[in-house]
C-alpha positions in Angstrom: -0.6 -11.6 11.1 -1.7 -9.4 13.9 -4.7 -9.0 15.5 -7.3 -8.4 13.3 -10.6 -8.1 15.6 -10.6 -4.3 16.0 -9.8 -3.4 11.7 -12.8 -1.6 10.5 -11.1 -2.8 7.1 -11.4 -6.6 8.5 -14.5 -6.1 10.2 -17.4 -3.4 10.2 -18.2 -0.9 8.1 -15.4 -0.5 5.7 -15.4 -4.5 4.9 -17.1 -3.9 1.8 -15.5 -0.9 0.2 -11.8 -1.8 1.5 -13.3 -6.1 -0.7 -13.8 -3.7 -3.8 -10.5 -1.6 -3.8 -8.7 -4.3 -3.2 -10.5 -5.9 -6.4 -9.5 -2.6 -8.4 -5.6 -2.6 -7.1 -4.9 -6.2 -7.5 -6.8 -5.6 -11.5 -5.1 -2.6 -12.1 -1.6 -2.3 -9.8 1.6 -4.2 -10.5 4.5 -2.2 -8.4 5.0 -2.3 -4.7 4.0 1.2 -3.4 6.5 0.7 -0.7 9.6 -0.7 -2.4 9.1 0.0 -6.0 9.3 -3.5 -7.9 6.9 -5.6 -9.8 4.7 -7.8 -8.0 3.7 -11.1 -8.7 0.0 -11.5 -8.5 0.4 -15.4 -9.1 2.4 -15.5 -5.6 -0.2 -16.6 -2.6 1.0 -15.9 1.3 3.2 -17.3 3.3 5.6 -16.3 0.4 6.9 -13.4 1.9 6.7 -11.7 -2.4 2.9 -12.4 -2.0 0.8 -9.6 -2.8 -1.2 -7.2 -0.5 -2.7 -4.4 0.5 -1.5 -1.5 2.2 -2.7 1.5 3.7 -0.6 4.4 2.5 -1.6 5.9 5.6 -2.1 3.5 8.2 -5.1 3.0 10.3 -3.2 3.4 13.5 -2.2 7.2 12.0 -5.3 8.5 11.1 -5.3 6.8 7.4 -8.8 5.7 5.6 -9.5 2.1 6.3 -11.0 1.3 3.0 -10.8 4.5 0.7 -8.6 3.9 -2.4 -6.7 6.8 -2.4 -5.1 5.6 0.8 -4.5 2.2 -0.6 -1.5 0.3 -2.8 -0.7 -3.0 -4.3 2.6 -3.9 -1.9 4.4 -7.2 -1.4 3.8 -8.7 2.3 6.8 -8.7 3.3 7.6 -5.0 2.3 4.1 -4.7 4.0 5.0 -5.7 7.4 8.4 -4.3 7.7 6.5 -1.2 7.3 3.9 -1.7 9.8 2.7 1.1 10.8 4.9 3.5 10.0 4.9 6.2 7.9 7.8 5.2 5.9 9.1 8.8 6.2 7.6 10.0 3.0 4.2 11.5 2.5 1.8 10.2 -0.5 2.4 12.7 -2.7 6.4 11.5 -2.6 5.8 7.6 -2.7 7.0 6.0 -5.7 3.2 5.5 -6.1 2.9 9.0 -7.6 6.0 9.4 -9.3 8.1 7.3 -11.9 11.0 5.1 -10.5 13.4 6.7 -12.9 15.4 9.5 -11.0 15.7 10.7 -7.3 12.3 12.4 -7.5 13.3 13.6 -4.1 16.0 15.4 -5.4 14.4 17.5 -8.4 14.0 20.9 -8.6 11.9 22.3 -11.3 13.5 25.2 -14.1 13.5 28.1 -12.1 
């Protein structure tokens, strides 16, 4: 799964507070951040549907190793086909923000 060594969320400083979010997510997330649909907590890796972790932002782009506004519940496999990308959407337009129910990207308010 990569090379862990140099992850301040793996090791270092951020160990800690990235163990704790990830306590809070997996208790209180049940939606992939990345493609939208329900998670099953009960799945453990190498199923490719198990759940994870995933920096919004990633670590490689500046993102906050272990602060929870910069993490989601995601599947693994979503996961590593983002890598670290970007995804082409910024936070704010994730799915995490905004219900699944129309093009969000598309809305313009009632001018």
């Amino acid at each position: 799964m990569g090379d862990n060594k140099n992850r301040p969320d793996q090791n270092g400083t951020h160990r800690g507070p990235f163990e704790r979010a990830k306590k809070k997510i997996l208790l209180t997330q049940n939606v992939c951040g990345i493609c939208g649909k329900p998670v099953d907590k009960g799945l453990k890796y190498p199923n490719p549907l198990s759940p994870c972790i995933d920096h919004i932002i990633p670590i490689a782009k500046g993102g906050h190793p272990s602060d929870i506004s910069n993490l989601q519940l995601a599947h693994w496999i979503c996961n590593r086909q983002k890598s670290d990308k970007l995804n082409g959407v910024s936070p704010v337009e994730s799915n995490r923000n905004l219900p699944l129910s129309m093009d969000w990207t598309a809305y313009r308010s009632g001018e």
